[in-house]
Each structure stands twice: as C-alpha cells, then as structure tokens.
N, C-alpha and C positions, 0 to 999 in steps of 0.2 A: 298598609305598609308597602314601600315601592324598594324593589328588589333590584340591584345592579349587578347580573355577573359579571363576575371576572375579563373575561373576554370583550365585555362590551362596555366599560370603563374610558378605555382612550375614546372613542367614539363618542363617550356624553360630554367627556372633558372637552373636546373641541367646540362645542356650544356654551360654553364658559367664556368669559373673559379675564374673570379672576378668580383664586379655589381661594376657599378658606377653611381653617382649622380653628379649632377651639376647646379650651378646658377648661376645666374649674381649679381655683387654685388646693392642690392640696400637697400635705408636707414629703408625700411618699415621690413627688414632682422632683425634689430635692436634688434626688441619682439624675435625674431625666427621664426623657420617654423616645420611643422610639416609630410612631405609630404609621401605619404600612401606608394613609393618606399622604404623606410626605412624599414617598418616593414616590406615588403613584403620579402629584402633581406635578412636581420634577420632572417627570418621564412624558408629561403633557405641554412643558414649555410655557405654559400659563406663570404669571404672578402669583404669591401667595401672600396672603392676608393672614400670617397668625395671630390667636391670642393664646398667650399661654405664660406661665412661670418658669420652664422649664431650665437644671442646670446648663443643659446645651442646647445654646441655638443653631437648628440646620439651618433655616433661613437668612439670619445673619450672617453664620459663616458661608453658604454657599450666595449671597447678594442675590438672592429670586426673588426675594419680595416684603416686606416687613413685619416686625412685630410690635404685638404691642401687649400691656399687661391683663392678666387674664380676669375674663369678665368686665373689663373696662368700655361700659358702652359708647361712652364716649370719646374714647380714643381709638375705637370700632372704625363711629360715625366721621371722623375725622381723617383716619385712612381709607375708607371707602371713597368719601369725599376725591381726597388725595390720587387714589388713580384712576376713578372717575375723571380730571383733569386732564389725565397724559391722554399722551397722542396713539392711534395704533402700533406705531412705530418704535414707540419708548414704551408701552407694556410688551412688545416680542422681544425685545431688546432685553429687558427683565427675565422676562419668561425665561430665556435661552441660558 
C-alpha cells in the first residue's frame, strides 16, 4: 500500500496531468457526496476526470473537467481519449 501524506499531495499532483475520481453507482449517491479528492484536485489546477452518479456535480458546475456515468468504461476511455487530445494550454486553461 503506498501512503500519500497530507503535506505531500500538491507535490504528486503536479506530476499528473489529469486527477480522476470515481464511484460505484449507489442509491445513498442520491444526497451527493462530498469527497476531500475534489477539493484537493481543484487546489492542484489539473483537469478532472470524474465518474460518478452524484446529485451534485462540482465538476460541472465548477467547468474543471468532466463527467461521466459511473463505472461506464467506456465513456472513461473516451474522455481520457478526449484530453489526451488537448493541448498543454487547453488542460491549464481547464485546470484553472
């Protein structure tokens, strides 16, 4: 198991080029979720890749990166695809 403190977070996220998220669809999803990967990517300016059902989307409403339905690996492979494409330029532009 590989261990990331706190502290050293922003640091791994800069060797990223895109974070992703992901869940399984379940009905307690319904309320939402709130989970602390969000903000941390946010705070990283990276693109985010979600998959997920969730009532609310941060990602949609904050425009950092997109989602898509959860466990759909094929709609994964399709946004990965996707900002594999862009330019350095257009994933900071996202990111920010």
């Amino acid at each position: 198991m590989f261990i990331v403190q706190k502290q050293q977070i922003q640091n791994l996220l800069l060797r990223f080029d895109l974070c992703f998220i992901g869940s399984t669809h379940l009905p307690i999803y319904r309320f939402g979720t709130a989970p602390n990967k969000i903000r941390e990517y946010m705070n990283s300016s990276k693109p985010i890749l979600q998959s997920c059902n969730d009532a609310f989307d941060y990602i949609r409403e904050a425009n950092c990166g997109i989602t898509v339905s959860s466990m759909d690996s094929s709609a994964i492979a399709e946004a990965i695809l996707y900002f594999k494409n862009l330019s350095s330029q257009d994933l900071r532009r996202m990111g920010a």
